[in-house]
N, C-alpha and C positions, 0 to 999 in steps of 0.2 A: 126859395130857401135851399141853401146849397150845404149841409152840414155833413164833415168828416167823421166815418164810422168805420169800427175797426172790430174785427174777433181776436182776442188774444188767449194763448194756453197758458194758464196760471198755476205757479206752484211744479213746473217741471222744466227741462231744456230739451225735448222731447215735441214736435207737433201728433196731435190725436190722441194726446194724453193732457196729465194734469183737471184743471178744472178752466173749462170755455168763460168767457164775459166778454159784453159789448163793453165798446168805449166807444163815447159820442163825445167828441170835442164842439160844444158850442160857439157859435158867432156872437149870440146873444140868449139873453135868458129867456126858457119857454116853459110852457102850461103844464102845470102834474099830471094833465089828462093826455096832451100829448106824450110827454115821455113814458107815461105807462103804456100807449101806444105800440109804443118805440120796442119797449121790452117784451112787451107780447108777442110779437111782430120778429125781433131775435128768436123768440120763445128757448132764451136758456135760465139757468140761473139765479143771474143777476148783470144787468148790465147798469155799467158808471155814465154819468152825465156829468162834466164836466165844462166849466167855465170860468173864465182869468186868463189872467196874464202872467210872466215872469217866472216867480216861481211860489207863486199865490194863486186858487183856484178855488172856486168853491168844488163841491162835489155832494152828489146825490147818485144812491142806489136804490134799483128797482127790480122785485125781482117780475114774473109773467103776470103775478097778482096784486103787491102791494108794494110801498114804498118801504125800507127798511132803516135800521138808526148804526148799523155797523156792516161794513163786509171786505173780509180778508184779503179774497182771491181775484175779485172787483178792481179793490184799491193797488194790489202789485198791476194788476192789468192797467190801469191807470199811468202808473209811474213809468211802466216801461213803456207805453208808447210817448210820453213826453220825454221821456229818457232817449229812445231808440228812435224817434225823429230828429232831435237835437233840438228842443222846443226849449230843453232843460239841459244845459251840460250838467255831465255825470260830476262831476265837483260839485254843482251845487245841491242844497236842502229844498224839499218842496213843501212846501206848505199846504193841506187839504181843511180848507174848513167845514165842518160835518155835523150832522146830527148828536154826533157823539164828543163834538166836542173838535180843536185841532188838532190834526192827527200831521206828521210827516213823515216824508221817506228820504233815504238817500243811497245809492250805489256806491256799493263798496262791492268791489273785488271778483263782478261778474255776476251778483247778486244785489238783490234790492231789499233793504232792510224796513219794514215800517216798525213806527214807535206807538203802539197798542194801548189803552188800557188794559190792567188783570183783574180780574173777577173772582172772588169768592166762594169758595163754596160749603154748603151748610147743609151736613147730614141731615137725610129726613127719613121716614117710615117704608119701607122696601113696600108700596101699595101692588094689589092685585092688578089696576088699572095698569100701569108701565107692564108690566109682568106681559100680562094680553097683549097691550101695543107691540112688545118688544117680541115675542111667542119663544121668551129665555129670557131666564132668573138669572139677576144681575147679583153681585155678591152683596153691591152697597148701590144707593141712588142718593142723588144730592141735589141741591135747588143750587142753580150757580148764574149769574146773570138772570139772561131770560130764559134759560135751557134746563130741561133736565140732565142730569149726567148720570149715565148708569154703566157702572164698575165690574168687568167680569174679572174673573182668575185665570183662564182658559181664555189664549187668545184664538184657538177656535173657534169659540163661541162668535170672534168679534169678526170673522170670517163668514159664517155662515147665517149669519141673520138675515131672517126673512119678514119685516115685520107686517103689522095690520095697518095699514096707515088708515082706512078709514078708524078705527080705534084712536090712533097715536094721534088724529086730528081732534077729540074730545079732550086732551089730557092739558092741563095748564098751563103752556110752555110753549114758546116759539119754536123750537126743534129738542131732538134727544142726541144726545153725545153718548157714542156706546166706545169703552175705551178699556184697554189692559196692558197691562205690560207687553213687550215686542218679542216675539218668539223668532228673532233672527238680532246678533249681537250690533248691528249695524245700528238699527235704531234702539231706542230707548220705550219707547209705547206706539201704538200704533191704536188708529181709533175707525170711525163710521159716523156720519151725521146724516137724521130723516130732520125733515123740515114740512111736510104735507101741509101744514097748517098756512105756510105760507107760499103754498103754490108750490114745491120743491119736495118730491119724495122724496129721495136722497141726492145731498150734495156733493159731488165729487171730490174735490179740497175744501171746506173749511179754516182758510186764516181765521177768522172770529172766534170758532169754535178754539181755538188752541189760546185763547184768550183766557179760558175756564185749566185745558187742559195742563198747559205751560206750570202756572202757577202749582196746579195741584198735585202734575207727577215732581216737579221740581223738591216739592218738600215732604214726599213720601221717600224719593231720591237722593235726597240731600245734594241736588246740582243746580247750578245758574245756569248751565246751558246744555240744553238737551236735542234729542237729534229723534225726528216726529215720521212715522209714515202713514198718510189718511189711506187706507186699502180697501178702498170702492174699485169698481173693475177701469177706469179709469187709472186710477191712482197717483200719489205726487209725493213729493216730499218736503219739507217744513228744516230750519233750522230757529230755534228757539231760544232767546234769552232772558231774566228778569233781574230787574237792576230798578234803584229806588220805587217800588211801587208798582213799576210799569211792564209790560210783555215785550220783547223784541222781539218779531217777526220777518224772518229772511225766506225769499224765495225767489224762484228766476221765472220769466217766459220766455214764450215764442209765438210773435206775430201772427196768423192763419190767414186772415185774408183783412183788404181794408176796401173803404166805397165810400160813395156819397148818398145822402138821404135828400129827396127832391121833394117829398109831401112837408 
């Protein structure tokens, strides 16, 4: 078994920034138990599993513990290495079929755009529990996807958090979205994602996350297109759009190293 893997920096144009993900380009289809392997074995993130032709592919993410139904910064890592080997010319659409449904991307203009679902979100009761997880009182929380989303006012606060993730892994939710408006005019809000629960304290870029985020600074903002900084110490940057229903998500990479898997 001779299969092509790659590390790519997701969500910047920067190498040792952004957010890491494997890309495994398959020859053929393989076992869940191997590619959780596979991810373990990367131990970042989330790494993409890819297989097709053309510009059809299926695709699965995994992060070091489970399989997952959506991932942002995965799926640009994805596209640009079919992009940036020339597997896919950059004219064409790719097509990802997923957990989450068919997702696609395409390059445009030095940047790679996917077509997201957007997520809802629906005020809930500011609980003690977030409070403790988060160790800072969020002004608002919300239930949005599978995420909680908790709202400061002070983008210090979205700076300086330290949370309990053993805590934040009892709380009902695949990850916390902590977000406020952007205290530099460049961006528009600027946010932080814990994920403990699944294998992932915190995640350096969140595309998924901006799935929740997009939609709901957009009409707090009243804009279609807004300009995102995730500020983990890593850090990247997001361009965002929403148009019938759906989230645009742009971002760029940069290849890091690529190899072959022989087990």
């Amino acid at each position: 078994m001779n299969e092509s893997i790659f590390q790519v920096d997701a969500f910047t144009n920067q190498p040792f920034s952004g957010n890491p993900a494997g890309v495994v380009l398959l020859n053929e289809g393989q076992a869940e138990d191997w590619m959780l392997s596979v991810a373990r074995e990367m131990n970042l993130s989330e790494t993409a599993f890819l297989i097709g032709e053309k510009t059809s592919y299926n695709l699965r993410w995994f992060t070091p513990a489970t399989e997952v139904d959506l991932c942002g910064h995965a799926t640009l890592s994805a596209a640009h290495i079919l992009f940036e080997n020339e597997i896919v010319e950059k004219s064409e659409l790719i097509e990802f079929a997923t957990r989450s449904g068919v997702l696609t991307t395409s390059y445009i203009e030095g940047w790679i755009e996917m077509d997201f679902p957007s997520f809802t979100a629906e005020k809930i009761a500011l609980g003690d529990a977030v409070i403790q997880a988060l160790r800072c009182e969020p002004v608002e929380i919300y239930n949005s996807g599978e995420n909680i989303m908790a709202v400061f006012s002070d983008p210090a606060d979205i700076y300086s958090l330290s949370p309990d993730y053993n805590l934040m892994k009892q709380l009902d939710a695949q990850g916390v979205i902590a977000t406020s408006l952007s205290d530099v005019a460049e961006f528009d809000f600027i946010s932080r994602y814990f994920a403990p629960r699944v294998g992932v304290d915190e995640d350096p870029v969140t595309g998924s996350a901006h799935c929740n985020l997009g939609p709901y600074w957009g009409k707090i903002l009243n804009k279609n297109i807004l300009r995102a900084k995730q500020v983990s110490d890593r850090g990247g940057e997001l361009q965002i759009r929403m148009e019938n229903g759906r989230t645009f998500i742009r971002g760029q990479a940069v290849t890091v190293f690529s190899g072959e898997i022989h087990i």
